[in-house]
N, C-alpha and C positions, 0 to 999 in steps of 0.2 A: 561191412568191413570197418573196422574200428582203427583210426587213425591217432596214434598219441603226438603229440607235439608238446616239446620242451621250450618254453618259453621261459626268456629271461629278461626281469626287467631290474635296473638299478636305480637306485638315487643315494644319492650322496649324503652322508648323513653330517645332520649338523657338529660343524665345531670352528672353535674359534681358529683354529689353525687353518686354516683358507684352504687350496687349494694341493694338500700336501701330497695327497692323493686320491688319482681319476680313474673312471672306467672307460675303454674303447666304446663306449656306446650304449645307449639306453634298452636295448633291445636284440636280442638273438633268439633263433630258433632251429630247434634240430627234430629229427623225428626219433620217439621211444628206441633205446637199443644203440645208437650213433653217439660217437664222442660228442662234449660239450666242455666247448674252452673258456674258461672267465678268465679277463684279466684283466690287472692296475699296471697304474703307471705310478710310481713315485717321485719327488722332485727332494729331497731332503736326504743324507746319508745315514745311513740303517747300520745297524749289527747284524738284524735278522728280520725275515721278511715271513710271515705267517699267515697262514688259511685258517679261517674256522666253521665250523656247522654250526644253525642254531636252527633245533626242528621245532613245533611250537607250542606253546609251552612247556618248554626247555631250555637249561643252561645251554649257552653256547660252550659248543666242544672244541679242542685243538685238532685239528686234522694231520697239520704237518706245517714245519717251519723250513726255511732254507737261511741257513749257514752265511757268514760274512766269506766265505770260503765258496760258497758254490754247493756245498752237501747237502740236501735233501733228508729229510729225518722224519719218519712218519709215526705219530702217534700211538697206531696200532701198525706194527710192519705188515699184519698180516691181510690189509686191506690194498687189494693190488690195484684196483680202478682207479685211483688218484695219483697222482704223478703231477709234478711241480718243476718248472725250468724259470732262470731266472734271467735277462739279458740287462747287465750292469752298465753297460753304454748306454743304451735306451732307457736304463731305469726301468725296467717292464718285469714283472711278475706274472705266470701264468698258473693258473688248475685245469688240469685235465680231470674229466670224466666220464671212462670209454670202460665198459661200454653204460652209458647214461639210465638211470633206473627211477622207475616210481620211487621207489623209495629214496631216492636222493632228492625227493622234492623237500627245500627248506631254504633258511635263510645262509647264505656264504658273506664270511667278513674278511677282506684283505684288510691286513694290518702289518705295520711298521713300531720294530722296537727299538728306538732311534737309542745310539751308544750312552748317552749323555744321562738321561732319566733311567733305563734299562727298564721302565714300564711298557708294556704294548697297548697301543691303542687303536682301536676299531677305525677308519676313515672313512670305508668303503663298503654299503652293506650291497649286494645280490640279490636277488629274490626269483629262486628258480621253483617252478612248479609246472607240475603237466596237465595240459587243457587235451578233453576227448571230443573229437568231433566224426559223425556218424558218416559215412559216406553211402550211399547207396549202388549197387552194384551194380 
């Protein structure tokens, strides 16, 4: 029996802007085919709050941004597994991805494109990929 597990691991990529944005944690895991929720926290006010892919040896791609407004805006619309919700109290950014696939094994970048500059900058890199382990029956 072939078991896939989605394993995600983070680390914070360097920059001189401290701590502007965090991950809930170094480490999650789901099984192949199950949602997988990444998410940041922000401490600074945004215009617009961005996902991105970067498979490897590849640009990083836009997936989908959300709105100073709350609106959701995806890249490619017609990619329906990603879904984005944003909680502006908490400052909390989320990416679903349900149902979870080999192929979304890569790198995810929350980014903040703060009003002021109107550049986006990468904070927060992701690093989701699937480990197979063999079970015996």
């Amino acid at each position: 029996m072939l078991l896939c597990a989605l394993v995600i691991f983070s680390v914070l990529a360097g920059d001189s802007l401290g701590d502007v944005i965090t991950s809930h944690g170094p480490e999650k895991e789901a099984q192949d085919g199950n949602s997988v929720t990444l998410s940041c926290n922000y401490s600074v006010s945004v215009y617009n709050l961005l996902w991105y892919r970067q498979y490897q040896r590849s640009k990083p791609e836009l997936l989908l941004s959300i709105t100073e407004s709350g609106d959701t805006v995806k890249a490619d619309p017609s990619v329906r597994w990603f879904s984005a919700k944003v909680d502006k109290h908490r400052k909390l950014m989320e990416l679903e991805i349900s149902p979870a696939k080999v192929t979304d094994s890569a790198q995810y970048y929350c980014a903040l494109q703060p009003t002021v500059t109107g550049n986006p900058f990468p904070q927060y890199v992701i690093f989701l990929h699937i480990s197979h382990a063999f079970i015996d029956a």
